[in-house]
C-alpha positions as CSV (number, residue, x, y, z in Angstrom):
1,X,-124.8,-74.4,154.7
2,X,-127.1,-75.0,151.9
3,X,-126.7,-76.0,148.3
4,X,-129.7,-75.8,146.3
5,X,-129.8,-78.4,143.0
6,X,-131.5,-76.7,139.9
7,X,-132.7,-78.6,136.7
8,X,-131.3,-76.0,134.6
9,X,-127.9,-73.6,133.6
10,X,-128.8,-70.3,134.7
11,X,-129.3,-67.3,131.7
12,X,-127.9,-65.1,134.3
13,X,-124.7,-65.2,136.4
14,X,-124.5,-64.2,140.1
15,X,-121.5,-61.9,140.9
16,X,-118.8,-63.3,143.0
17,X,-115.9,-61.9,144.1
18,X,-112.2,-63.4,144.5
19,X,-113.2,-64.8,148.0
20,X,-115.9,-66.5,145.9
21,X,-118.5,-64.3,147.7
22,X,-121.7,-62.7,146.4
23,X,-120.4,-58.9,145.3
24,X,-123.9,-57.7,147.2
25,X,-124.3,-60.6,150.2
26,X,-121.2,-61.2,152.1
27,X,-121.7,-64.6,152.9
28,X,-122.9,-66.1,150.2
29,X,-121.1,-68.1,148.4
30,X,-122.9,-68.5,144.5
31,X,-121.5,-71.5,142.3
32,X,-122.5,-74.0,140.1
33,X,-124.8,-73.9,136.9
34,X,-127.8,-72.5,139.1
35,X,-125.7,-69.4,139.7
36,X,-124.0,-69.5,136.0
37,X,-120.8,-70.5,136.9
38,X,-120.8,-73.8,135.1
39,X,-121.9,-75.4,131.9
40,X,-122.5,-79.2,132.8
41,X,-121.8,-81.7,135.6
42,X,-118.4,-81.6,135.9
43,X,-117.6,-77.8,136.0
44,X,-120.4,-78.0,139.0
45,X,-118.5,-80.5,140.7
46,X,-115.2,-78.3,140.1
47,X,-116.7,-75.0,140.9
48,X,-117.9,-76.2,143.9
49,X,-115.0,-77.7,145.7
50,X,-113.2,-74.1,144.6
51,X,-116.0,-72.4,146.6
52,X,-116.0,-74.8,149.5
53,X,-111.9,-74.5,149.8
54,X,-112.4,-70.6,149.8
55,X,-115.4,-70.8,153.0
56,X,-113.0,-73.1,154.4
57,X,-110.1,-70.6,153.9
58,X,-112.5,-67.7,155.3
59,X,-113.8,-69.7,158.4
60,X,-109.8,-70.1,159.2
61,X,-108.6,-66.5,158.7
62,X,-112.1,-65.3,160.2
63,X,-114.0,-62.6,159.4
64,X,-113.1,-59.1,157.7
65,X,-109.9,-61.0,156.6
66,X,-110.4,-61.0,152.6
67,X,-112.2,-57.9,152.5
């Protein structure tokens, strides 16, 4: 796992689908202001625990399961 801090929103947002996963990189899971899913701090801090609960989720059902 990696999560990579930015100084900066992004002008651009990376698609995600409802499993929180990149629409082109299964696998990838995009969120916080670097991928233009939050405005400040705390939407960061929010959008991330939504995107770790749905790896968690997909490292339980395993893979092919929200497909």
């Amino acid at each position: 796992m990696t999560g990579v801090e930015t100084r900066t929103s992004s002008p651009i947002r990376i698609g995600r689908d409802a499993s929180f996963q990149s629409t082109n990189t299964r696998g990838l899971y995009p969120a916080g202001e670097g991928a233009g899913f939050a405005g400040g701090i705390l939407s960061a801090a929010v959008d991330g625990i939504r995107v770790a609960e749905a790896m968690a989720l997909s490292m339980i059902e395993g893979p092919g399961s929200q497909d």
